[in-house]
C-alpha positions in Angstrom: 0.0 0.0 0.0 3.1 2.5 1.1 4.4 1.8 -2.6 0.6 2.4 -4.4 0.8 5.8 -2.0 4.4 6.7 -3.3 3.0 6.3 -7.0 0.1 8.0 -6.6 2.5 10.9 -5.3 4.7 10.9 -7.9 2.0 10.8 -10.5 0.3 13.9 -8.8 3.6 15.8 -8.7 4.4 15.2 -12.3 0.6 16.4 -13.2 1.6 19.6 -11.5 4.8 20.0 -13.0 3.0 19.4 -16.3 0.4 21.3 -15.6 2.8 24.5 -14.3 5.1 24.1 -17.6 2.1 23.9 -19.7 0.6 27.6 -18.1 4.0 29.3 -18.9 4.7 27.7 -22.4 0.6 29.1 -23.2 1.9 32.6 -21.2 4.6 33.4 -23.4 2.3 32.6 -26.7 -0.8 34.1 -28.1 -3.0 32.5 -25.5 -5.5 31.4 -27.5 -7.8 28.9 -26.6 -7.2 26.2 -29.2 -3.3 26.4 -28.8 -1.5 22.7 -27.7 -0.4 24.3 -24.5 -3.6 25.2 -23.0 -5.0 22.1 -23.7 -2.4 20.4 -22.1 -2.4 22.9 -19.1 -6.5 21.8 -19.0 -6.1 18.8 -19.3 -3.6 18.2 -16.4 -5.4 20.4 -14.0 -8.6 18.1 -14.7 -6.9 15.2 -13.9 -5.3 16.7 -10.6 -9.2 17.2 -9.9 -9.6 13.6 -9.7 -6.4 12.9 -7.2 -7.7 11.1 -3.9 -8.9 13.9 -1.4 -6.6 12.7 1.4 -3.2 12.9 -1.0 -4.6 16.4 -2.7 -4.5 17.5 1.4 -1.4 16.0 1.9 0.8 17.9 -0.8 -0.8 20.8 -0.7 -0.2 21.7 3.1 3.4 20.0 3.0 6.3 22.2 3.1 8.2 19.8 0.9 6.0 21.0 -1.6 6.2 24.8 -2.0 5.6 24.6 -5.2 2.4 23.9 -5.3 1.5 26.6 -3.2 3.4 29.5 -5.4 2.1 28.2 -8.6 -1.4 29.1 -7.5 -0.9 33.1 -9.1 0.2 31.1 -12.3 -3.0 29.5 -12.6 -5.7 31.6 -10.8 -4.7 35.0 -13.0 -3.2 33.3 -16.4 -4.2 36.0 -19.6 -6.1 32.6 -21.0 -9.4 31.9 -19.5 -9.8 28.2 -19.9 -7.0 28.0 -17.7 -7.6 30.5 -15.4 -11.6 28.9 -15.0 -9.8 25.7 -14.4 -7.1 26.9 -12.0 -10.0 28.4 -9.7 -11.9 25.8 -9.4 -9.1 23.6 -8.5 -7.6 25.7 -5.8 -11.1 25.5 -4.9 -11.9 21.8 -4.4 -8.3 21.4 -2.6 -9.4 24.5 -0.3 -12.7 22.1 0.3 -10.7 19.2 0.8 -8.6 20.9 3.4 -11.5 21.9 5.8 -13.4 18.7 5.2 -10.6 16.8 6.5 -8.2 19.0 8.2 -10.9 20.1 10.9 -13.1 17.6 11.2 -10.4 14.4 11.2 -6.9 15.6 12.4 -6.5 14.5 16.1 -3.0 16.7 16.2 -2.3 20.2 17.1 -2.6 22.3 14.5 0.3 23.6 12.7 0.8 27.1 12.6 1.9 27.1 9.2 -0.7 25.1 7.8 -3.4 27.3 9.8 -1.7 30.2 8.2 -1.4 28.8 4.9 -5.7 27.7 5.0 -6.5 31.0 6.0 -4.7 32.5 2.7 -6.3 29.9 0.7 -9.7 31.2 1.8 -8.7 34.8 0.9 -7.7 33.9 -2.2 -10.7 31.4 -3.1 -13.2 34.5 -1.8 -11.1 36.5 -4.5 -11.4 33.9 -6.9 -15.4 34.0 -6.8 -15.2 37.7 -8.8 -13.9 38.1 -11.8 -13.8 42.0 -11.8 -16.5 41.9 -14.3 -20.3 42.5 -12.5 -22.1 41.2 -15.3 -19.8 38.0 -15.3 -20.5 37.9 -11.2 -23.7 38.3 -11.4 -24.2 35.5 -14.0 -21.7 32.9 -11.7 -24.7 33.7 -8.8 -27.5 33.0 -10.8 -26.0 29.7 -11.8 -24.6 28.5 -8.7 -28.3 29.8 -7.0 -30.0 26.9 -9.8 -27.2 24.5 -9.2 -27.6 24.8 -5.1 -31.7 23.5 -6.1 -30.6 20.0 -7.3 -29.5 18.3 -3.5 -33.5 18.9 -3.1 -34.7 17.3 -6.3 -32.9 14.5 -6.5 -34.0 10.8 -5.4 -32.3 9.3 -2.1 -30.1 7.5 -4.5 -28.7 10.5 -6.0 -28.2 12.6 -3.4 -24.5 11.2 -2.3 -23.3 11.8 -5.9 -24.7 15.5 -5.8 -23.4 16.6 -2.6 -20.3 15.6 -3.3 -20.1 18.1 -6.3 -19.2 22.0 -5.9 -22.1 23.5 -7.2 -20.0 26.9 -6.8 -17.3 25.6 -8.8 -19.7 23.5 -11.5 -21.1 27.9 -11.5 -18.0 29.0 -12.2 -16.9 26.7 -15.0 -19.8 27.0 -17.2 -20.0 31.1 -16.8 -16.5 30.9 -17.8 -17.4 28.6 -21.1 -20.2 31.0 -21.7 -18.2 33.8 -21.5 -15.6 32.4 -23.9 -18.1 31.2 -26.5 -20.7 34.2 -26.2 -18.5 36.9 -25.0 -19.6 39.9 -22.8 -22.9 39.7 -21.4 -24.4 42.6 -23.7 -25.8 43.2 -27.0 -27.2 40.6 -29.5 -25.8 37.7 -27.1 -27.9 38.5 -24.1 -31.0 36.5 -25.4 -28.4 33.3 -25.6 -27.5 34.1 -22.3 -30.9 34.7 -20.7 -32.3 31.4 -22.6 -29.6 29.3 -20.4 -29.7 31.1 -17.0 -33.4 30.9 -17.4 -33.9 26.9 -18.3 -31.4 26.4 -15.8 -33.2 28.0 -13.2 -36.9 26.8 -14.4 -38.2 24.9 -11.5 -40.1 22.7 -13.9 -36.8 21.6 -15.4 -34.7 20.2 -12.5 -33.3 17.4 -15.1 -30.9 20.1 -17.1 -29.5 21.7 -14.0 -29.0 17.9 -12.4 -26.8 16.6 -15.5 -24.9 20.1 -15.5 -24.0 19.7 -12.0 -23.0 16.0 -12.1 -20.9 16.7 -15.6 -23.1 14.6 -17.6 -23.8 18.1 -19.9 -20.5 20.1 -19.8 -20.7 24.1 -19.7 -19.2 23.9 -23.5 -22.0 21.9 -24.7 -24.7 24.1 -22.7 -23.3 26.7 -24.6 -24.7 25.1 -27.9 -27.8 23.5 -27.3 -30.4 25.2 -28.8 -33.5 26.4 -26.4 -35.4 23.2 -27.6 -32.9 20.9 -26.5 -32.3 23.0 -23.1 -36.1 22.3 -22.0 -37.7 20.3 -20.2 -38.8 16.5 -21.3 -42.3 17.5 -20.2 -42.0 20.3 -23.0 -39.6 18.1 -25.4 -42.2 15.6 -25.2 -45.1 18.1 -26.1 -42.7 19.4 -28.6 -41.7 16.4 -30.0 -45.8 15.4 -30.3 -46.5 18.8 -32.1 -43.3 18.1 -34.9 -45.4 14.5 -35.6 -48.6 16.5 -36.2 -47.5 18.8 -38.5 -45.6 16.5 -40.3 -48.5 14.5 -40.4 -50.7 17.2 -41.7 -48.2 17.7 -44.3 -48.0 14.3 -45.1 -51.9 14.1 -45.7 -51.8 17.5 -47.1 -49.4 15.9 -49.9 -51.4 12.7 -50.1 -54.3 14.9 -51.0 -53.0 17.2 -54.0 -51.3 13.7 -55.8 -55.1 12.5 -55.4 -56.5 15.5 -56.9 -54.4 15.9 -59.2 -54.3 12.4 -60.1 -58.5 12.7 -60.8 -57.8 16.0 -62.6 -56.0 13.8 -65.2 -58.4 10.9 -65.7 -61.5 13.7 -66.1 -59.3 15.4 -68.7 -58.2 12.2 -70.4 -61.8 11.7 -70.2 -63.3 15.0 -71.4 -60.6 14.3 -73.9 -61.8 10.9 -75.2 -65.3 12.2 -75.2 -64.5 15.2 -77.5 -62.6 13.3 -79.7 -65.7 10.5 -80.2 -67.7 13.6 -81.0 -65.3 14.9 -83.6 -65.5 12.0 -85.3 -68.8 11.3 -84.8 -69.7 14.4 -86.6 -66.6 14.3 -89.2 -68.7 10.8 -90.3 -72.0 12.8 -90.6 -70.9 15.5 -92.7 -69.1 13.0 -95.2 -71.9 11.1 -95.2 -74.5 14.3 -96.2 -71.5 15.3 -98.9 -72.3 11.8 -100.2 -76.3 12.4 -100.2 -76.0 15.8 -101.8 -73.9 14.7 -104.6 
């Protein structure tokens, strides 16, 4: 087990290396989104997300590791949004981790050091809620308000899988897609943005908010679904049911004019026959008084 714990420390230390070489390779390029470094930089700080929450406690609160500590600036206030979204949220869950297990389990005095180090953690995490941008803020707060509904919704099944999320953090991620794909709050993209807050919030549509929260519908894809696909299955269902009648109704609609049109032919085919019987019904006649009068 000592050797498993070893591994699992060296595998979390190279993720942060990675991670930290990643942020300052993307810091001294463009910074665009799309650019290998970023996506590497993402992709290890997701995967440091998933670290065991005793080991993530461990290293970050152990003075053999300053490292860790420093590199939180790197992260929280890079010039590229994905990874400062990312960074946020995952000084975040270690700040969770650290008073979910550091108070409530520790039997031994508490260290000075790591006291002091908690309390500058929580500074920084209250920091990290704002982005400087009231418009962003306020968006992050309307989303983490929806999110915050879902412990109440859910089965007794569910429930230990949706407390164990960060509904603030979940908040933050997906404002920080929307503001990437969408842009400012303001101007033509408003109605995108009110269309999401809105279904996320609709109490009659506790399924969307649910599967945002648990990762099942990521903040990039919410960013894309049309307004249809955002609803509710109540009102996808009804949806869905109105599409079939109308096609339906079209479908008859079509059906009709072939029939019509169909019947238009045979009476002129027939009007046609009848006319041409006549013509030479009456051809015959006046060939046959030609013949009388000669």
């Amino acid at each position: 087990r000592e050797r498993e714990i070893r591994m699992e420390k060296q595998e979390f230390l190279e993720l942060f290396e990675a991670a930290t070489k990643a942020a300052k390779s993307a810091a001294r390029g463009d910074g665009k989104s799309s650019s290998p470094a970023v996506s590497r930089c993402v992709e290890a700080m997701v995967r440091l997300k998933e670290a065991p929450e005793s080991l993530a406690c461990e290293l970050v609160v152990d003075r053999k590791y300053p490292q860790i500590g420093k590199s939180h600036g790197l992260f929280t206030e890079h010039k590229n949004p994905r990874i400062q979204s990312e960074g946020k949220i995952l000084y975040s869950l270690w700040l969770r981790f650290l008073y979910a297990t550091g108070r409530k389990h520790s039997s031994r005095p508490r260290d000075r050091t790591v006291v002091k180090k908690e309390k500058k953690l929580v500074e920084e995490e209250m920091v990290s809620r704002t982005t400087g941008d009231s418009n962003r803020d306020k968006v992050r707060e309307i989303l983490h308000k929806s999110l915050s509904k879902v412990a109440n919704e859910v089965v007794v099944g569910m429930k230990e899988g949706v407390v164990s999320c960060d509904s603030w953090s979940v908040a933050a991620s997906v404002e920080s897609a929307m503001f990437e794909k969408l842009g400012s709050f303001e101007g033509t993209q408003k109605i995108k943005y009110r269309s999401i807050l809105f279904n996320m919030g609709n109490s009659s549509n506790p399924d969307l908010r649910r599967k945002v929260l648990l990762g099942e519908i990521s903040g990039e894809r919410l960013v894309t679904m049309e307004k249809e696909e955002m609803a509710s299955n109540k009102i996808q269902l009804e949806v869905q049911k109105i599409k079939e009648k109308a096609r339906d109704k079209e479908e008859n609609r079509v059906k009709s004019m072939i029939l019509f049109q169909s019947d238009t032919i045979a009476d002129g085919s027939r009007i046609l026959s009848e006319h041409r019987v006549r013509v030479s019904v009456l051809r015959a006649k006046q060939g046959k008084d030609k013949l009388i009068s000669g």
